[in-house]
N, C-alpha and C positions, 0 to 999 in steps of 0.2 A: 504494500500500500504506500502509494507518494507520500500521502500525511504523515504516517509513521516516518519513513526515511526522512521526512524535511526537519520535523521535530526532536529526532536524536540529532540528525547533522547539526544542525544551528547550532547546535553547544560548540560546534568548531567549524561555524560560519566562516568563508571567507568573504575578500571585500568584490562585492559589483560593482567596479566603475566604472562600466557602461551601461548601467540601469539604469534608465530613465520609465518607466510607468510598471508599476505592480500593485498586482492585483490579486486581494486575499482574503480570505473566509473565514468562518468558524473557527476553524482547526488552531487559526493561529492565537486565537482572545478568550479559546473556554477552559484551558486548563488552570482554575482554580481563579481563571477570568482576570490574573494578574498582569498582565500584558507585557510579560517578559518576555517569548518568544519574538512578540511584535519589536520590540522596541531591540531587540540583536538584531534583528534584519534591518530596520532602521538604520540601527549602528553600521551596517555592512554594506549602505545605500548610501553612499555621500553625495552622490550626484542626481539623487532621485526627483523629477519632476512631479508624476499624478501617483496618487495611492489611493485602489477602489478598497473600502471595506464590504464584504457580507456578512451581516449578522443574522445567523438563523433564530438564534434561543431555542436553540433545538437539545437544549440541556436542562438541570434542574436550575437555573438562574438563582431564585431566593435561596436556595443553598450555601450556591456558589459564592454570591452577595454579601454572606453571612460570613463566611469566612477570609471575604477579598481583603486582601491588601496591598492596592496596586503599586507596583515597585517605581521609583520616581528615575530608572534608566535614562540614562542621557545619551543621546545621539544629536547628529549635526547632519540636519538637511534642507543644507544653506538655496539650494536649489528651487525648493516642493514648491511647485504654484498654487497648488490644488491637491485638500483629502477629499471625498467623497464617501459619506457613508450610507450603507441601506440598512435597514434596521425597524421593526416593528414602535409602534409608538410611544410604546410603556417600555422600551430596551431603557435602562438606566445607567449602563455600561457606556452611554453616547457622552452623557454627562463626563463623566473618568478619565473617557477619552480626549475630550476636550479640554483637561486640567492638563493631560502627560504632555498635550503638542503645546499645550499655553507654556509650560514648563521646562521645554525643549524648544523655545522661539517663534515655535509658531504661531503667526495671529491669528486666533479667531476666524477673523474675516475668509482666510482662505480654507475654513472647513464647511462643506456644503453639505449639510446633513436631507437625505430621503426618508421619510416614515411612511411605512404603510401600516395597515389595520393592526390593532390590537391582539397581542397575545395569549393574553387572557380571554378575550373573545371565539377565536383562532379554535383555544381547546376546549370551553363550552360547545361549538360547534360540533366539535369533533367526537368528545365526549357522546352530544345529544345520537350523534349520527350511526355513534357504537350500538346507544341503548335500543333506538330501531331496530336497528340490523337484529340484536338478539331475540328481540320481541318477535319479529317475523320469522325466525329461528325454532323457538319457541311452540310457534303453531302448529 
């Protein structure tokens, strides 16, 4: 699996310096939703232009939350024009994220946050959609 392989390598990242646009998911912000992996490849991106986030919340989030303590990693990406993140609208990890690049020099101004629909909505749906399924199971 690429995730796994990216996730042990990073611990012995080398540097990209000819990345300019990356683009990354889940894998790289849900372990323990600390944003250490992210923030080595940052480190490993000096010359990085655009950076896509996907955020699924495809985890136990208030868990996660509960435990986070996102690590204040320094990187230099004297470059970045532009983050973009996609993200459910009650992701609260947008928030975190937006402390690390404030933190790391980034302004503001250049992170363009996407929200779509509700997560907590999402799996009421989904939930409901189970309980059907059983119900007409059932008959």
């Amino acid at each position: 699996n690429l995730k796994v392989v990216l996730r042990r390598e990073s611990l012995s990242c080398p540097t990209f310096n000819n990345l300019k646009t990356l683009s990354l998911g889940e894998w790289c912000i849900s372990r323990g939703a600390n944003f250490d992996i992210l923030v080595r490849l940052l480190h490993h991106t000096p010359y990085l232009e655009n950076l896509f986030l996907q955020l699924e919340m495809n985890f136990d989030i208030q868990n996660a939350l509960g435990r986070c303590k996102p690590n204040g990693g320094s990187f230099s990406c004297k470059h970045l024009r532009m983050v973009k993140i996609k993200c459910t609208k009650d992701d609260p990890r947008v928030h975190m994220l937006a402390q690390l690049f404030k933190a790391n020099d980034i302004p503001l101004e250049k992170i363009c946050v996407h929200r779509s629909g509700s997560f907590n909505l999402r799996m009421l749906k989904l939930n409901r959609e189970i309980n059907i399924a059983e119900m007409r199971a059932c008959r």
